[in-house]
C-alpha positions in Angstrom: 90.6 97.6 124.3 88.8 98.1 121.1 88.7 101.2 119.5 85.6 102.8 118.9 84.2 104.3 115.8 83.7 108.2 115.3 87.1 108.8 116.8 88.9 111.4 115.3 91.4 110.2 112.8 94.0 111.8 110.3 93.5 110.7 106.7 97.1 109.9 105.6 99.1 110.2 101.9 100.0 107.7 99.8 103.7 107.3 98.7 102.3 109.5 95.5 100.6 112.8 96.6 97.2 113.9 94.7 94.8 116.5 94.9 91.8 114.4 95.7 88.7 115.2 93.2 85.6 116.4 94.8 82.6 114.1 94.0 79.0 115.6 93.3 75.8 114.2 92.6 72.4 114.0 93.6 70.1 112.0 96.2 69.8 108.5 95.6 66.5 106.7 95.5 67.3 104.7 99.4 68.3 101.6 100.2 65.3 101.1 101.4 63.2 100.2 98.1 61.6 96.6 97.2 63.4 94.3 95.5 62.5 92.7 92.2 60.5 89.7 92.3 61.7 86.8 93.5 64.2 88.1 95.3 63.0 87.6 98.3 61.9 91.0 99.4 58.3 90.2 98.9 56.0 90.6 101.5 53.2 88.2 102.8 52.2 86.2 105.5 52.8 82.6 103.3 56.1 83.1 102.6 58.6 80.9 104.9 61.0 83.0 106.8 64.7 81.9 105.1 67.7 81.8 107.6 69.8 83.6 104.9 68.4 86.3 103.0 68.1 86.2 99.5 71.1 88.5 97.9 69.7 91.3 95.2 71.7 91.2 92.5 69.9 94.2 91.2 70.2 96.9 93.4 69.4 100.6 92.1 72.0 102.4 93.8 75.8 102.2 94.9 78.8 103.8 96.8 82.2 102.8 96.6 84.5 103.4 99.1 88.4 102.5 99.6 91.8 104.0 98.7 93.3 105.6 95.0 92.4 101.6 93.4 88.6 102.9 93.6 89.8 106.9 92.5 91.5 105.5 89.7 95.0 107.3 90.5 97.3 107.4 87.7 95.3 105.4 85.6 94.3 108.9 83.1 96.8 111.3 84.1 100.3 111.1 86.0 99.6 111.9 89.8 95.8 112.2 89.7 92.8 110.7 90.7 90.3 110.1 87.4 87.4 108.6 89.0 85.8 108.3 85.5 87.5 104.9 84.8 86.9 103.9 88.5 86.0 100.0 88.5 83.4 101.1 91.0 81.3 104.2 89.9 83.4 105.1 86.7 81.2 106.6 83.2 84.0 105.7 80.6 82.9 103.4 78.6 86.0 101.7 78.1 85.9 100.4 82.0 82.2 99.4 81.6 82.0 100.1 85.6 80.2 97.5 88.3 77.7 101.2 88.6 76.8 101.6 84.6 76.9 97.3 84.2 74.0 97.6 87.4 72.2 100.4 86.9 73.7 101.9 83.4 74.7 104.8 82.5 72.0 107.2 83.0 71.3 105.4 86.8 75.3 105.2 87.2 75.4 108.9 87.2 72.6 109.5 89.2 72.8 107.0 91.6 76.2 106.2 92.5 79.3 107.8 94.8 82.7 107.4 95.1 83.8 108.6 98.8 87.1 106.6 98.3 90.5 108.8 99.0 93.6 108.2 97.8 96.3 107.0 100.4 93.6 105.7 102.6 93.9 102.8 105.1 91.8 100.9 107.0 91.7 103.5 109.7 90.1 105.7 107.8 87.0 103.4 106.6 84.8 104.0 109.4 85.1 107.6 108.3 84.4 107.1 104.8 81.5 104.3 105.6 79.7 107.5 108.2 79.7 109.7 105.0 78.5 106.6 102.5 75.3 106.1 104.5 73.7 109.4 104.2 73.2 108.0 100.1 71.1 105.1 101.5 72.7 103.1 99.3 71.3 99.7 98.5 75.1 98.5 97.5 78.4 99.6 99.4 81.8 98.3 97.5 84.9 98.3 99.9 88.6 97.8 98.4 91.0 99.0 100.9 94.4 97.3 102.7 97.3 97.8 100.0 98.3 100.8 101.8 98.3 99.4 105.1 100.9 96.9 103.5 102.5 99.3 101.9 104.5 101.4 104.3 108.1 102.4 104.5 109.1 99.5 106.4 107.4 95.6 107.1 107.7 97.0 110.9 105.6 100.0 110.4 102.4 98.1 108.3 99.1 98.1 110.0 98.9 95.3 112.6 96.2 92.7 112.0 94.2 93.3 115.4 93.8 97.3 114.3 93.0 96.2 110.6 90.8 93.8 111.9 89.3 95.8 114.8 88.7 99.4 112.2 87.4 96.8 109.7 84.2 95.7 112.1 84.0 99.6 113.1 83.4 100.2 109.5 81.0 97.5 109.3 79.2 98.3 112.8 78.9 102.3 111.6 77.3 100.8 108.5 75.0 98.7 110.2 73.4 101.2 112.7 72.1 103.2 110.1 71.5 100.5 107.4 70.9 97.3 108.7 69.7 95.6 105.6 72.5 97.5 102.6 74.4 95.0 101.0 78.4 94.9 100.5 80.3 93.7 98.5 84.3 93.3 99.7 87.1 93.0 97.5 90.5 91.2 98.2 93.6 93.1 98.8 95.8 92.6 95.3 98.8 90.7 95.0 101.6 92.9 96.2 104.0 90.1 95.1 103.1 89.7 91.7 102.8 93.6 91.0 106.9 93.5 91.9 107.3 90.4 89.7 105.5 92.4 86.7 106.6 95.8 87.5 110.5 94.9 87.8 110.8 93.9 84.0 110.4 97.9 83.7 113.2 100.2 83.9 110.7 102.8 83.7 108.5 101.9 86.4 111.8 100.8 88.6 112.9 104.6 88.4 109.3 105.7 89.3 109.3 102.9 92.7 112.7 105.3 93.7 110.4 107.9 94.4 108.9 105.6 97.7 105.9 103.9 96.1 105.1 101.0 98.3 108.4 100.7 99.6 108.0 97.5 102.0 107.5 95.6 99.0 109.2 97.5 96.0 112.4 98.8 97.2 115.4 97.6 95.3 113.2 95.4 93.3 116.9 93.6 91.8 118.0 92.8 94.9 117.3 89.1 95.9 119.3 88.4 98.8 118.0 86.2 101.5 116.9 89.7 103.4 115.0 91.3 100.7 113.3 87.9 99.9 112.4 87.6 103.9 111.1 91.3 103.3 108.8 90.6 100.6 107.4 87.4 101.7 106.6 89.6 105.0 104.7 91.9 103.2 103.1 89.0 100.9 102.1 87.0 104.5 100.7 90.5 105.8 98.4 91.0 102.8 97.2 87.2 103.0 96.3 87.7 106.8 94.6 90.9 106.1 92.3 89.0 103.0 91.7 86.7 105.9 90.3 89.4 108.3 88.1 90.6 105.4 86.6 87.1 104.8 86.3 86.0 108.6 84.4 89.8 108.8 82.4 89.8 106.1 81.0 86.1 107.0 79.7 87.1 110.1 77.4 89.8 108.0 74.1 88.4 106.6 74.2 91.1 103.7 77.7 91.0 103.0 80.0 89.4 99.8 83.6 88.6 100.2 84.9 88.2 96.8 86.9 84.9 97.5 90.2 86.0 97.0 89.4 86.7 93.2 91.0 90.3 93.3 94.0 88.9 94.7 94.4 85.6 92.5 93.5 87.5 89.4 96.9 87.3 87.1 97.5 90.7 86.2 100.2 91.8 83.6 102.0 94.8 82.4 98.9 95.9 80.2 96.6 96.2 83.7 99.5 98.3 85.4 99.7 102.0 85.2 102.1 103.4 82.5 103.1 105.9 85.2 103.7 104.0 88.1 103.6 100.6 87.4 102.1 100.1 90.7 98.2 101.1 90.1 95.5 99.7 87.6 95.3 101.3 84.0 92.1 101.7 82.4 92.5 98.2 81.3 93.1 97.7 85.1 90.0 99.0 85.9 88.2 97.1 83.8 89.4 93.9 84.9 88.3 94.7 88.1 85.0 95.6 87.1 84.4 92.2 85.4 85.5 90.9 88.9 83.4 93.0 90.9 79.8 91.7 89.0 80.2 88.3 88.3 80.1 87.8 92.1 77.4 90.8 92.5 75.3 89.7 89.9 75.2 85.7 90.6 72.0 85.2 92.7 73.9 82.9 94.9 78.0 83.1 95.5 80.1 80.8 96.7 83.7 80.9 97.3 86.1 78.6 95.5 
């Protein structure tokens, strides 16, 4: 039976603990405000109804939600969250966030949240989505699944029924209180590739000892046949997961599934954290930021 939303639920840790930052900031305007012209918002009897609605590529207000990627963990300071260089809602200039490249800096401050938590899986989105929608938010950002992958064994990562069933939850507690928000919904990163980077460090193979992602990154020199079948398990996990967020997010008029771009894009040494080689750095953030509007800000999207 599916499991309903509103349950109670216990926020777990990631394999780094953090004292999460509290987030402040004012009302936003609503998700409720017209659009700019020729978006489709318009009203008037002459206009033809459309069978998809027209996608705003402007909206005036934003909250991110998700695990530490959207924090920014370890991306300013060694086990912290530094949600100023979040590729979501971040001010640092350096990131040049999807919030300050939509509504700049000034609107980015007023008019954008970040309610992800570090350690976060899908289980706790519903949870995180309840709290986003009393911003009204014109724009919801999701990035979330890494640490359902990541767990201390392949047997113990989030099966792909719960991920899928908690992702519609998130998406149904959404849609009862704003029917018409759009989302954007980014890809769960290459798990793979971080280990093929990462392993090149002997820094960052001393920090993965301390149980960062450990279904994936445990004795990243071993390559027997078992550890191979161990992280193509993991690799096939994270690909069906993507999978649930596309088939999901398809089935939602307002919603953007980022085609796999998150997880495609080829990132190096220079996007990994210098303390963990395992989350993004600044430059990191960046990247995904880039990511994150091109597909926002085209009028029309299509998946490769």
């Amino acid at each position: 039976m599916r499991k309903r939303r509103h349950r109670p639920r216990a926020v777990f840790g990631g394999a780094l603990a953090a004292v999460l930052l509290a987030v402040t900031g004012c009302d936003a305007t609503g998700g409720d405000s017209p659009g700019p012209e020729g978006t489709g918002k318009r009203a008037g009897a002459s206009a033809s109804p459309s069978p998809t609605p027209a996608w705003d590529s402007t909206p005036e207000s934003l909250v991110a939600v998700g695990d530490s990627i959207t924090r920014g963990f370890d991306a300013c300071k060694v086990l912290s969250d530094c949600p100023e260089v979040s590729w979501a809602t971040g001010g640092d200039a350096s990131v040049d966030s999807l919030a300050v490249r939509l509504l700049g800096a000034s609107g980015a401050a007023r008019h954008s949240w970040n309610y992800a938590v570090t350690g976060a899986r899908m289980a706790d989105l519903p949870s995180q989505v309840a709290r986003a929608v009393s911003r009204r938010p014109e724009l919801v950002t999701v990035m979330i699944g890494a640490n359902d992958a990541c767990r201390a064994t392949t047997a113990a990562m989030t099966p792909v029924a719960d991920f899928r069933a908690d992702f519609e939850d998130a998406m149904e507690t959404l849609r009862d209180t704003l029917p018409k928000a759009q989302v954007f919904v980014a890809s769960v990163p290459d798990l793979k590739r971080l280990w093929s980077e990462g392993r090149t460090s002997p820094v960052g193979k001393q920090v993965w000892k301390l149980g960062i992602c450990p279904s994936m990154l445990a004795d990243p020199d071993l390559l027997t046949a078992a550890a191979t079948e161990r992280r193509d398990t993991v690799q096939d996990r994270v690909k069906a997961y993507n999978d649930v967020l596309r088939e999901v997010c398809e089935k939602d008029r307002h919603c953007r599934y980022d085609g796999d771009a998150v997880f495609d894009y080829r990132f190096g040494q220079a996007q990994l954290s210098q303390w963990d080689w395992f989350h993004p750095s600044v430059n990191g953030q960046a990247r995904l930021a880039e990511i994150a509007y091109r597909i926002i800000s085209a009028k029309e999207w299509k998946e490769s």
